[in-house]
C-alpha positions as CSV (number, residue, x, y, z in Angstrom):
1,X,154.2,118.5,110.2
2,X,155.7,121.8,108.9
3,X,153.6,125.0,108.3
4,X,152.8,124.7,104.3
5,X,151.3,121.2,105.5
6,X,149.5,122.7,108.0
7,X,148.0,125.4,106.1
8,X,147.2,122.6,103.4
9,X,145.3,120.7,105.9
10,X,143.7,123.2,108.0
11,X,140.0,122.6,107.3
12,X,140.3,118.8,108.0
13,X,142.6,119.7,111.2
14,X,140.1,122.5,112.7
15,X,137.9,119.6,113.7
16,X,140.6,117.5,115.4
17,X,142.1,120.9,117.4
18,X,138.7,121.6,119.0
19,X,138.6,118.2,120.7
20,X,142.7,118.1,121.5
21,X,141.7,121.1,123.2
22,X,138.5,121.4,124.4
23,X,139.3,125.2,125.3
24,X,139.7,126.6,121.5
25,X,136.2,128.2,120.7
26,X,135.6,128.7,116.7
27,X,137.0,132.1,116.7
28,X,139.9,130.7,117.9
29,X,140.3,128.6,115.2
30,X,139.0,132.1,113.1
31,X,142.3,133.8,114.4
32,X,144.3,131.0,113.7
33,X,143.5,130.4,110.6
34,X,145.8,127.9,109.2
35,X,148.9,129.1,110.9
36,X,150.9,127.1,113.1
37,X,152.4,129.7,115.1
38,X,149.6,131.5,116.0
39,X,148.1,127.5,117.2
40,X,151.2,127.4,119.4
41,X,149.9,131.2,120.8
42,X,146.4,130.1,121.3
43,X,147.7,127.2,123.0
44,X,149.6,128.7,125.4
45,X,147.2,131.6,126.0
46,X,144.5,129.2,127.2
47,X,145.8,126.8,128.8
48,X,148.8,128.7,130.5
49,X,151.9,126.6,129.3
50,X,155.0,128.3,128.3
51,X,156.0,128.8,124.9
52,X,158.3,125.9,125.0
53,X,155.5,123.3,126.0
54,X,152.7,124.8,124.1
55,X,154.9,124.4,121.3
56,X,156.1,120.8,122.2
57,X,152.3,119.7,122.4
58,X,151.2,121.5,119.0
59,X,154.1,119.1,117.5
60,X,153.0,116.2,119.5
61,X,149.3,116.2,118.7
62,X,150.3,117.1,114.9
63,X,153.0,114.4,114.5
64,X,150.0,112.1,116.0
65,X,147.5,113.6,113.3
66,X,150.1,112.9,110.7
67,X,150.9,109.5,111.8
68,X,147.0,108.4,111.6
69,X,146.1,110.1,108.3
70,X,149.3,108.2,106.5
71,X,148.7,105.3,108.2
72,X,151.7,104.5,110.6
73,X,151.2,100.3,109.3
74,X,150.4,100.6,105.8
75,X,153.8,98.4,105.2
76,X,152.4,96.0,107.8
77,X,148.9,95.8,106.3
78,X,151.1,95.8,102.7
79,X,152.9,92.7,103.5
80,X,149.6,90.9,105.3
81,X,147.8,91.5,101.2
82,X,151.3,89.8,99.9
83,X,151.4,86.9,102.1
84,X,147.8,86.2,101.8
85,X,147.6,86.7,98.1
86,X,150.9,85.0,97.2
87,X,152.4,88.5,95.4
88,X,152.7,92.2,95.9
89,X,149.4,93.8,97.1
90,X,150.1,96.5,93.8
91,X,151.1,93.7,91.5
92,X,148.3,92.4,88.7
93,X,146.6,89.2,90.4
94,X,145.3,86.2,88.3
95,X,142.2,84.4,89.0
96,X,138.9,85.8,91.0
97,X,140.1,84.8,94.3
98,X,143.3,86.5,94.1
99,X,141.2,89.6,92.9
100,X,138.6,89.1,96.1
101,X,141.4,88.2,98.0
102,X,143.0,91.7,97.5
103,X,139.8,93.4,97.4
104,X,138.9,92.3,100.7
105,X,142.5,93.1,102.1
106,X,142.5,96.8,100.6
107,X,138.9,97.0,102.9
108,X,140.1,95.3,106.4
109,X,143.1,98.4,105.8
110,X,140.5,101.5,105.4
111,X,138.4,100.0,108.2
112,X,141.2,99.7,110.6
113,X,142.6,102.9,109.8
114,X,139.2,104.6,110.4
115,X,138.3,102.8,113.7
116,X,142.0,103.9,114.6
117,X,141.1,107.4,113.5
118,X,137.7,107.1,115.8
119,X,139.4,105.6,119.1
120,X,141.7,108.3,118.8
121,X,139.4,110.7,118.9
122,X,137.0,109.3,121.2
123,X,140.2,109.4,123.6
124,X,141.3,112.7,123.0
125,X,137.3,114.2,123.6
126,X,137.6,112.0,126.7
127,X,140.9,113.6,128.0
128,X,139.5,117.4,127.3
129,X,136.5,116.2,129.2
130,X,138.1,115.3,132.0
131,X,140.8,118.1,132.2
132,X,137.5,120.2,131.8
133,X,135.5,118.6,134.1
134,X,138.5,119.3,136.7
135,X,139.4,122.7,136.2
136,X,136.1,124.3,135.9
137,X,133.9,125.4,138.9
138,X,130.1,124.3,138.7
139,X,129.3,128.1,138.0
140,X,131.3,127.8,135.2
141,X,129.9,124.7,133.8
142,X,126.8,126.0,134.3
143,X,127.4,129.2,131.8
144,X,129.1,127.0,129.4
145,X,126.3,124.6,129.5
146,X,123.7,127.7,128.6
147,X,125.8,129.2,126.1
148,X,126.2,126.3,124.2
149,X,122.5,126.1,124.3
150,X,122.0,129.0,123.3
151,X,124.4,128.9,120.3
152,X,123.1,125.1,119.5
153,X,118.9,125.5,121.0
154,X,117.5,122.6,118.4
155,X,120.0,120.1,118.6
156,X,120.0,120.5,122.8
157,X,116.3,120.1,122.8
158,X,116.6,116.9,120.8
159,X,119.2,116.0,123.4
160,X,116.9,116.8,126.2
161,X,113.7,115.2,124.6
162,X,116.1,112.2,124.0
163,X,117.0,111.8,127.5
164,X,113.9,112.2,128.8
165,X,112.8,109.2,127.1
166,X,114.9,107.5,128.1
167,X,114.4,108.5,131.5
168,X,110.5,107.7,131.4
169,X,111.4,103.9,130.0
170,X,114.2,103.3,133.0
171,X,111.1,104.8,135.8
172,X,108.5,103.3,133.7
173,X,109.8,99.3,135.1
C-alpha cells in the first residue's frame, strides 16, 4: 500500500492499527496522522524493533489490510456466480431465477468477505492480547486497567454490572 493510499484510507485504517498493535494509544494515531512513515516510527518506538522490521511489519499488516478490503477471491467467487448461473456474473441474466440466482451469489460474496474481515480481526486483538498479557507486569496491568476506566467509567460499569450477573446466575445453581 503506498503512502497517497494510506493517507486516503487512514480513518477506516486507525481502527485496524490499534488492535495490530495493541501498544498505539489515540494520540499515537494523533501524531501519525495518516503518514506511513511516521506509523513505521511509532512502531518501532513502542515495541523496540529496528527500523528495518518495524518497517517490514507496517508492509505486512498493510498488504494484509489491502488484500481483505479488495477481496483476495473476488475472481474465485466471480467464476462460482458464472458456473452457477450459466454466464458472466456482470452479464444481463434472463428469467427470475437467474436474477435470484445472482442476487443470492453477489450476498454469499459480501458475507464471506465480512466474516473474513471479522476472523481477521478477532485474531489480530487475540495476538496483541497475548503479546500484552506476556510482557506486562501485574502492576502494569493494573494501571492500564484503571486508566482505561477512567477514560471509558460508563461503558466499564456496564461491563462490571454485566459480569456480575452473570456471576450471581452461575452461584445462584
Amino acid at each position: 500500500m503506498n503512502q497517497d493510499v494510506f493517507a486516503g484510507q487512514w480513518k477506516q485504517i486507525r481502527g485496524e492499527l490499534q488492535s495490530w498493535w495493541g501498544k498505539l494509544a489515540d494520540n499515537d494515531c494523533d501524531r501519525i496522522g495518516g503518514q506511513k512513515d511516521k506509523l513505521v516510527g511509532v512502531v518501532q518506538e513502542k515495541y523496540g524493533y529496528a527500523r528495518e522490521q518495524a518497517q517490514q511489519e507496517v508492509d505486512r499488516r498493510l498488504e494484509e489490510y489491502s488484500d481483505t478490503m479488495s477481496g483476495p477471491n473476488g475472481s474465485r467467487k466471480r467464476g462460482a456466480a458464472e458456473a452457477v448461473v450459466g454466464a458472466p456474473a456482470n452479464a444481463p441474466h434472463e428469467g427470475p431465477i437467474a436474477t435470484t440466482v445472482a442476487a443470492v451469489a453477489s450476498g454469499l460474496e459480501a458475507v464471506e468477505g465480512a466474516i473474513s474481515t471479522a476472523a481477521t480481526a478477532v485474531a489480530d486483538g487475540l495476538g496483541s492480547a497475548s503479546s500484552y498479557l506476556q510482557e506486562k507486569e501485574f502492576a502494569e496491568m493494573a494501571t492500564d486497567l484503571t486508566a482505561l476506566i477512567r477514560r471509558y467509567p460508563v461503558q466499564s460499569l456496564l461491563v462490571g454490572v454485566g459480569l456480575g450477573y452473570v456471576l450471581a446466575r452461575l452461584t445462584k445453581r
